[in-house]
C-alpha positions as CSV (number, residue, x, y, z in Angstrom):
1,X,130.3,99.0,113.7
2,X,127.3,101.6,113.6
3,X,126.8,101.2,117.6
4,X,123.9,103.3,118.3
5,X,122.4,103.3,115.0
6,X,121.7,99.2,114.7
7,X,122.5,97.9,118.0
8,X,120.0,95.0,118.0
9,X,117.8,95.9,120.9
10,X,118.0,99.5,121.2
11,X,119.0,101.0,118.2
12,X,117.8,104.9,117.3
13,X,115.2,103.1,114.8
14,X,114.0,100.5,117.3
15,X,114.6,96.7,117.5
16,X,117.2,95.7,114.0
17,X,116.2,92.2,113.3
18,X,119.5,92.3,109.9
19,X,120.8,94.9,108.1
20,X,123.0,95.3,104.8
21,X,125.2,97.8,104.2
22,X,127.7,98.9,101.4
23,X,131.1,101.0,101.8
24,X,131.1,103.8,98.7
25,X,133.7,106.4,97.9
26,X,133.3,109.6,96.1
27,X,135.9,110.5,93.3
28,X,137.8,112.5,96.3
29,X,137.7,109.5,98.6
30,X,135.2,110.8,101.2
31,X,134.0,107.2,102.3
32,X,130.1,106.4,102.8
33,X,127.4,103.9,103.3
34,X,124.1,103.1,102.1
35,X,122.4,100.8,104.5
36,X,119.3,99.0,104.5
37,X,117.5,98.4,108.1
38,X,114.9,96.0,109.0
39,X,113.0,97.0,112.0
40,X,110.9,94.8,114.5
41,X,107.5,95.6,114.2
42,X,108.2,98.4,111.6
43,X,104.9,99.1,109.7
44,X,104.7,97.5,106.3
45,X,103.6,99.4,103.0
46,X,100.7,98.0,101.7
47,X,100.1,95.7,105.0
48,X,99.4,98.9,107.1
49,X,97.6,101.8,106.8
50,X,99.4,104.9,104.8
51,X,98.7,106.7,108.3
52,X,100.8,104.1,110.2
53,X,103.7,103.8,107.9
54,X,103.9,107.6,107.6
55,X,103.6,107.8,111.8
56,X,106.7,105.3,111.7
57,X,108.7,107.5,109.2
58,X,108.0,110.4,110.7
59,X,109.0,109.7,114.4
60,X,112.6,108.3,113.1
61,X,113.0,110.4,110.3
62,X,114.1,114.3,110.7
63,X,115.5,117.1,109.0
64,X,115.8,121.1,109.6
65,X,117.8,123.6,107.3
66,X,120.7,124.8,109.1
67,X,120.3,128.8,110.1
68,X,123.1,130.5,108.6
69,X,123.7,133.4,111.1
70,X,124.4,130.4,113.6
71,X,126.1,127.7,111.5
72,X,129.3,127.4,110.1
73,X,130.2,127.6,106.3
């Protein structure tokens, strides 16, 4: 269903040992999930070190503001 995102052994995130998910619709009908990974190996809050955990989010995690002389409105 989410192919590259939790294919079990090489998913974006790394290896998906389960995951839970939940369909939601906005008042307009625009359908989305919220979905809850668990990772092989994935450092652990409060096992790990703050550094590792935040080395882990980081190299999975990104974001960038879109440029609006380039992007469309």
């Amino acid at each position: 269903m989410f192919g590259k995102l939790i294919n079990n052994k090489n998913g974006i995130f790394g290896e998906v040992e389960d995951y839970l998910y939940r369909i939601e619709y906005q008042a307009r009908g625009a359908g989305h999930t919220h979905t809850l990974l668990w990772i092989k190996d994935a450092p652990v809050i409060g096992k790990n070190s703050a550094e590792e955990v935040k080395a882990y989010i980081e190299s999975v995690c990104t974001c960038a503001k879109a440029d609006p002389e380039t992007s469309l409105s």
